[in-house]
C-alpha positions, 0 to 999 in steps of 0.5 A: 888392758882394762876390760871395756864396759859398753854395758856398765849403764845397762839394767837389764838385758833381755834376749828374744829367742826361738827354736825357727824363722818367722815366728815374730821374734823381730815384731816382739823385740821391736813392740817390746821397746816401744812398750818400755819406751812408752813407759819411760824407759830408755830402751836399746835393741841389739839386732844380732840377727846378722842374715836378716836384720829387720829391725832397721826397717821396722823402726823406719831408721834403715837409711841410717849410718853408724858413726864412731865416737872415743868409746865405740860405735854409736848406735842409731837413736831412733824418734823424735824423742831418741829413746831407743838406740839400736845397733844392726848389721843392717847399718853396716851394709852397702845396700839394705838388702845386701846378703850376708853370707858369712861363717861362724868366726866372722859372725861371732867375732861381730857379735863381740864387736856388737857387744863390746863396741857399742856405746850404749850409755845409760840403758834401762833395757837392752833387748836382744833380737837373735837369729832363728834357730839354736846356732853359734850366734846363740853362744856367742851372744850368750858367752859374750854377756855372761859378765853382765847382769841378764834379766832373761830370755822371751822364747817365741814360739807357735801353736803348732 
């Protein structure tokens, strides 16, 4: 069985970290991708943020299904324009605001999913908003694209 390469089209793929919650992590991923797109970029935003998929919301597409298609997942293009595609939990849930309370096989075997699954096309960059903190979400995202060429990670930090 020929391993699948929903990230063949991608250039570069960019984590957004932090060592806690409420630091900006969202916000940075979300203005991030506006920045690309504005610049001409195709951009694509991967919300592994499973307990608080915010970027949905953000980008005012929470109201969106995901659909499949022959290579996967679809992911939601997002403006008038279609220039960023993202792919959230958050599209998964009956209700928006559904809690999800999952343990670590589940939520690493979605991870997977996220990455393998999703038809992302031809992608100048996939931004990756993480969870908070250093858990198992981390090393599976990061297991789960080590085949695939890493631009890097933004750690989010505050002053504090």
């Amino acid at each position: 069985l020929a391993e699948r390469t929903s990230l063949a089209g991608v250039q570069h793929i960019l984590l957004v970290l932090s060592g806690k919650g409420g630091v900006g992590k969202s916000t940075l991923s979300t203005e991030l991708a506006l920045a690309l797109r504005n610049a001409g970029k195709k951009v694509g935003i991967l919300d592994v943020d499973l307990c608080g998929p915010s970027i949905p919301r953000m980008l005012r597409v929470q109201d969106s299904a995901v659909h499949q298609c022959d290579s996967g997942w679809v992911p939601v293009f997002v403006g008038q324009d279609k220039a960023i595609a993202l792919m959230s939990i958050g599209f998964l849930l009956e209700r928006p605001d559904d809690a999800v309370v999952w343990r670590g096989p589940k939520k690493n075997a979605l991870i997977k999913q996220f990455i393998t699954d999703v038809a992302w096309g031809d992608l100048d960059f996939l931004i990756v908003d993480t969870p908070p903190g250093t858990s198992d979400e981390h090393i599976s995202t990061v297991e789960a694209l080590r085949p695939y060429q890493m631009l890097g990670a933004v750690l989010v930090t505050t002053p504090q």
